[in-house]
C-alpha positions in Angstrom: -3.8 14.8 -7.3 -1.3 16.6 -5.6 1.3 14.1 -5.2 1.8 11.5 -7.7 4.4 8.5 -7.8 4.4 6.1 -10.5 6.3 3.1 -10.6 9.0 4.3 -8.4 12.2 1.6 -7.9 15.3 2.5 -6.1 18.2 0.0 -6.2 21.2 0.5 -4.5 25.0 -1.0 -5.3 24.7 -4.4 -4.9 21.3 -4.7 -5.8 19.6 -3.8 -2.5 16.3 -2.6 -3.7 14.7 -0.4 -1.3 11.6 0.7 -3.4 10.2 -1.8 -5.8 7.8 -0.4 -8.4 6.0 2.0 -5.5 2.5 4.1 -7.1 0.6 5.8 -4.6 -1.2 9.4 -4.5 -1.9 11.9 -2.2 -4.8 14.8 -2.6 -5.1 17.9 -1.9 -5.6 18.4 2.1 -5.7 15.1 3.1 -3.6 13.2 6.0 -1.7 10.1 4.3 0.0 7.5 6.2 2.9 5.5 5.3 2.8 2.7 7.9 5.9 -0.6 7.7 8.3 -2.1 9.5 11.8 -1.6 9.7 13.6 -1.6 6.4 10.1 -1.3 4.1 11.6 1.3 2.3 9.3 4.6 3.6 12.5 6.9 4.1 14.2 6.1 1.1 10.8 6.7 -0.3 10.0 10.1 1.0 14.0 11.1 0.1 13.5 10.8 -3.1 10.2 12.8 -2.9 12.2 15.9 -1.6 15.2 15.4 -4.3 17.6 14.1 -1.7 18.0 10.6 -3.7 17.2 10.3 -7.2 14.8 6.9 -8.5 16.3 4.1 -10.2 13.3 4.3 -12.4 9.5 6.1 -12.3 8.4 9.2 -12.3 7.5 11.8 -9.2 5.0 14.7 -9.6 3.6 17.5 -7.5 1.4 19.6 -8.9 1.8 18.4 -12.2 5.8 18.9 -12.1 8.5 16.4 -12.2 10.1 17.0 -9.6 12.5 14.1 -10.2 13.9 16.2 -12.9 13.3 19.5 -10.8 13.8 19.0 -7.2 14.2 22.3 -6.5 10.7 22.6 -7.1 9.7 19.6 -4.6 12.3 21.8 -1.8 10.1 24.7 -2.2 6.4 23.0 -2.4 7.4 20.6 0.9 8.1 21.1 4.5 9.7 18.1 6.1 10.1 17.0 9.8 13.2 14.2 9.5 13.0 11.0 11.2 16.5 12.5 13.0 16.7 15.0 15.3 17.5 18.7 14.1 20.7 20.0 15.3 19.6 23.2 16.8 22.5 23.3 19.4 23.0 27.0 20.4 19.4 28.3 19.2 16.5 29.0 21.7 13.5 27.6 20.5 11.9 30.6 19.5 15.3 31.0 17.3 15.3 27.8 15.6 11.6 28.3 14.2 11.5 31.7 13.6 15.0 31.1 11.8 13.3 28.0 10.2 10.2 30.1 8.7 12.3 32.9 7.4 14.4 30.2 5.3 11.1 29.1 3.9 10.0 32.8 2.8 8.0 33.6 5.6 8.0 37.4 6.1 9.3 38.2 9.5 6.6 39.4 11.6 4.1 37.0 10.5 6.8 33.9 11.6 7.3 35.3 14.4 3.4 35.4 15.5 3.2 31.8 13.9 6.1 30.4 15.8 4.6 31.8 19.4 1.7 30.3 18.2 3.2 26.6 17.8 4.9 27.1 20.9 1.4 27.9 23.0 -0.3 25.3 21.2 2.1 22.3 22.0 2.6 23.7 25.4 6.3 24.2 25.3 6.6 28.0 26.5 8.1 27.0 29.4 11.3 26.2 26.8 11.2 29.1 24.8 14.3 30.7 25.3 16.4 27.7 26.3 19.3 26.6 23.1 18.8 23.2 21.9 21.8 21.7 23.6 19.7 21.6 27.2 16.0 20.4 25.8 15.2 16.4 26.5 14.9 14.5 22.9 11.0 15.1 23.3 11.0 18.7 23.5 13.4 18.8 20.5 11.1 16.6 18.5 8.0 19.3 18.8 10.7 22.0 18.2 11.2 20.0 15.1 7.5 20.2 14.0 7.3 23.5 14.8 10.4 24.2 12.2 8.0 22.2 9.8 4.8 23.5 10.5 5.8 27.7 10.8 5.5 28.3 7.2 4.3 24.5 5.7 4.5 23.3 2.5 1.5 22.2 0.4 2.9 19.0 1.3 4.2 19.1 4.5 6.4 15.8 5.4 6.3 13.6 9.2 8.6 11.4 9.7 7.7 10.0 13.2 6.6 13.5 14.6 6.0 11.7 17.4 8.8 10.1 18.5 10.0 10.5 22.1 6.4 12.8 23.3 5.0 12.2 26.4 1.3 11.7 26.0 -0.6 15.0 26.1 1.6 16.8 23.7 1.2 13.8 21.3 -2.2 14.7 21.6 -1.6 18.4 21.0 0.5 17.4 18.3 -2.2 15.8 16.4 -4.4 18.6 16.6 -1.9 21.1 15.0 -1.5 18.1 12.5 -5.5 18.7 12.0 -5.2 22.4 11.8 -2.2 22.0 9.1 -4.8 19.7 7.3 -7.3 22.4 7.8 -5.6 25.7 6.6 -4.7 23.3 3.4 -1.5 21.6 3.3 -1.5 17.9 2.6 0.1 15.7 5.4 2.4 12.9 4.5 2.4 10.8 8.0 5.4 8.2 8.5 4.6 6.7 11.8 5.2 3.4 13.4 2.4 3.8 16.1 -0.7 2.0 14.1 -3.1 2.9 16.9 -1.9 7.0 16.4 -2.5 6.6 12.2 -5.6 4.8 12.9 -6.8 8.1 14.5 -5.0 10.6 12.4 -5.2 9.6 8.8 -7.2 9.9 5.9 -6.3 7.0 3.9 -2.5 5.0 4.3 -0.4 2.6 2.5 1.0 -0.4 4.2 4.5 -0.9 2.7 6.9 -4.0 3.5 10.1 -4.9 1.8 9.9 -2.4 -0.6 6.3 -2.9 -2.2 3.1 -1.2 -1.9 0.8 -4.1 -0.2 -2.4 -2.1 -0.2 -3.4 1.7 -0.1 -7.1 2.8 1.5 -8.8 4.3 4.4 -8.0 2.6 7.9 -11.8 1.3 7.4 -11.5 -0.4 4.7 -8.0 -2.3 5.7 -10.2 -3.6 8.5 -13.1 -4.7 6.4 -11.4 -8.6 6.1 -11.9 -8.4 10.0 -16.2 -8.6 10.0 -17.5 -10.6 11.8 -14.3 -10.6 14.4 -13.3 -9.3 17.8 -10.5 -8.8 19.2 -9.0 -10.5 22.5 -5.4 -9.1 24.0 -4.3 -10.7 27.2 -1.3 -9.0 29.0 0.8 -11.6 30.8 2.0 -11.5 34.0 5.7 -11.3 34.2 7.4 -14.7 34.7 3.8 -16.1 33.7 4.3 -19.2 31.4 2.1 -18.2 28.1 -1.0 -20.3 27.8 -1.7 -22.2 24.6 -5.1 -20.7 23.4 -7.9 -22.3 22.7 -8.4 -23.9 19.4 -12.1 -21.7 18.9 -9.2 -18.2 18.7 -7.7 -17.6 15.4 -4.9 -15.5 14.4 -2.8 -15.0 17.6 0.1 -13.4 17.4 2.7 -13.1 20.6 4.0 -9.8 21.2 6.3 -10.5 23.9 3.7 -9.2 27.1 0.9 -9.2 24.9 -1.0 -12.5 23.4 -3.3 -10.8 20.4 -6.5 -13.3 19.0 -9.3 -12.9 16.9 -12.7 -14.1 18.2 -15.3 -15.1 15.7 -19.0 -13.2 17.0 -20.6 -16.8 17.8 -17.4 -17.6 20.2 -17.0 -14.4 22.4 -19.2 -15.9 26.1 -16.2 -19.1 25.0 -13.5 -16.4 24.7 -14.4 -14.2 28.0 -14.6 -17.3 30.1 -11.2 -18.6 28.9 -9.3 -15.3 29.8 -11.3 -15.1 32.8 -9.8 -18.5 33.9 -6.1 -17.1 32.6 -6.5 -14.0 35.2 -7.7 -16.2 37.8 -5.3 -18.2 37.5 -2.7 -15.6 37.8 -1.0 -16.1 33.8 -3.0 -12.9 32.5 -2.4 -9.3 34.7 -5.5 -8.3 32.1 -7.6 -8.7 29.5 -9.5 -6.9 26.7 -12.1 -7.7 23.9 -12.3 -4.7 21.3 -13.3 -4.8 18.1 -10.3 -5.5 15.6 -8.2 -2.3 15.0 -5.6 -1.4 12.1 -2.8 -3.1 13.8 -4.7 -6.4 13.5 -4.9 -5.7 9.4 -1.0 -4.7 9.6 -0.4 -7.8 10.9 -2.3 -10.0 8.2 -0.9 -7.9 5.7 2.8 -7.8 6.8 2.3 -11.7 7.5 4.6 -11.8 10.4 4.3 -10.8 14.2 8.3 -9.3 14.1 6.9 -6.7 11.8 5.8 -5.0 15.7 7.7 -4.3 17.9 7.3 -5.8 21.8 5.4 -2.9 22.4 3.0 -3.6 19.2 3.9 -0.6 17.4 5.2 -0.8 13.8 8.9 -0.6 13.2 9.9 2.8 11.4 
C-alpha cells in the first residue's frame, strides 16, 4: 500500500475528537474518495496526512515511512489542492503554476510545457495572463488544480477540486483527474458531490462524526440496495408534499426533492402514483433509476441533514 493509516485519533482541547480511531489505505494509482458530511472529520484527517496537525494517537505511512514522525517526507511525496482558495493575487495564471511546479522541483522548461498543457486541457487559455485578483472563484479553483497537478505528488491530494466549476470543466476536470491516475499518482478525492465520486473513484470511505463507517468500491456500498429502484419526485414550488405510499420505503425529503426506494414487484404501483402526483400538479417531475451511491450514503450516515437541499454531501 501506498498510504497507510492505522488507528488514527485526533482530539482537540476540550475533548472535541475530530478523528476517532480512523484505518484506511490507499494503493498505488488508484482514485480514493473520502465522502461525509459537515464536521466528519475528512480535513482534519487529510492535515494530518501532510504534517500540518500531528495525531493524538496512530500511526501514518507512505511508502513505508512515518511520516507522522517525518512530515517533511509526506510534504515532498504529496501534492495538495486545499478546500480554500489559493491566494494568487498579483500572479497571471500561467505564473502561479509555473511558480507552483518550480517549488515542487520541476525543472523549468518541462513546467512550463506542463502548465500550458493544464491550461488547454481545462479550457482556461482565455485567462492565462490575467493575476488572480480579477478571475471568478471557479477559474481560481482549476488554477488551484493546476498548481497541484503540474508536477503531482505520488499522492496527489483534492479537497473539493470541484467546487464553484461550471459543468463542462468539471467534466474536463475529471479527465485530467484520470490522466493523473494514469501517469501514476494516487488520487485522494474529498468531495461532497456523491453522484461526481460515484463516477470518479476507485473505492471510498464514508466517514461521519469522526469514524470510518465503511470503506469499498461504490459497487459494493450499493449491494444492500438489490432488488430496489429508485423514485425522486421534484416538487413543484409552493406544492404541499404528498405523503407516499405505504408500498415506498426509505424516503428521505430533501427540501425539492422526495427520494424513495421501490421494491422490483411494486414499480407499475410506484409509476402510477407519481404519475397521479404530476397530474395533479404537486410533482414538476419524476424519475425511477436504479439506486445510486447517495442512496447508500444516506443509509449509512442515517440521517437526511447529512445532504444538503441540493442532495450533495456536506464537505
Amino acid at each position: 500500500m501506498l498510504l497507510e493509516i492505522e488507528h488514527i485519533s485526533k482530539v482537540y482541547r476540550k475533548g472535541c475528537v475530530a478523528n476517532d480511531d480512523v484505518s484506511l489505505s490507499v494503493r498505488e494509482g488508484e482514485v480514493f474518495g473520502l465522502l461525509g458530511p459537515n464536521g466528519a472529520g475528512k480535513t482534519t484527517l487529510v492535515n494530518q496526512i501532510i504534517g500540518l496537525l500531528k495525531p493524538t494517537s496512530g500511526t501514518i505511512r507512505i511508502d513505508g515511512v512515518d511520516v507522522v514522525e517525518d512530515p517533511d517526507f509526506a510534504r515532498q511525496a504529496c501534492s495538495f489542492q486545499a478546500q480554500v482558495q489559493v491566494p494568487i493575487t498579483g500572479l497571471t495564471i500561467l505564473n502561479a503554476i509555473e511558480l507552483a511546479g518550480r517549488v515542487r522541483g520541476g525543472k523549468k522548461d518541462e513546467v512550463k510545457a506542463r502548465a500550458q498543457e493544464l491550461i488547454d486541457a481545462l479550457d482556461i487559455g482565455e485567462w492565462a495572463k490575467k493575476h488572480g485578483e480579477t478571475l471568478s472563484g471557479g477559474v481560481r479553483r482549476l488554477v488551484s488544480f493546476c498548481m497541484a497537478a503540474v508536477v503531482p505528488g505520488r499522492i496527489v491530494i483534492l479537497d473539493e477540486p470541484t467546487n464553484d466549476i461550471d459543468p463542462l470543466r468539471r467534466r474536463l476536470l475529471w479527465q485530467e483527474v484520470a490522466s493523473l491516475k494514469k501517469a501514476g499518482s494516487s488520487v485522494l478525492l474529498i468531495t461532497h458531490s456523491i453522484l461526481e465520486a460515484e463516477k470518479a473513484v476507485d473505492r471510498l470511505a464514508m466517514i461521519d462524526l469522526g469514524k470510518v463507517l465503511g470503506t469499498g468500491t461504490p459497487a459494493s456500498f450499493k449491494e444492500h440496495d438489490a432488488g430496489y429502484m429508485r423514485l425522486e419526485l421534484v416538487i413543484e414550488p409552493m406544492a404541499q408534499k404528498p405523503q407516499p405510499p405505504e408500498f415506498l420505503s426509505k424516503t428521505v425529503d430533501l427540501g425539492s426533492r422526495l427520494i424513495s426506494s421501490v421494491a422490483e414487484k411494486d414499480i407499475d404501483r410506484a409509476m402510477a402514483w407519481a404519475s397521479e402526483m404530476k397530474d395533479a400538479g404537486i410533482a414538476e417531475e419524476f424519475s425511477l433509476s436504479p439506486a445510486t451511491l447517495e442512496d447508500a450514503y444516506i443509509r449509512m450516515i442515517g440521517r437526511a441533514d447529512a445532504l444538503n437541499n441540493d442532495g450533495e454531501a456536506g464537505v
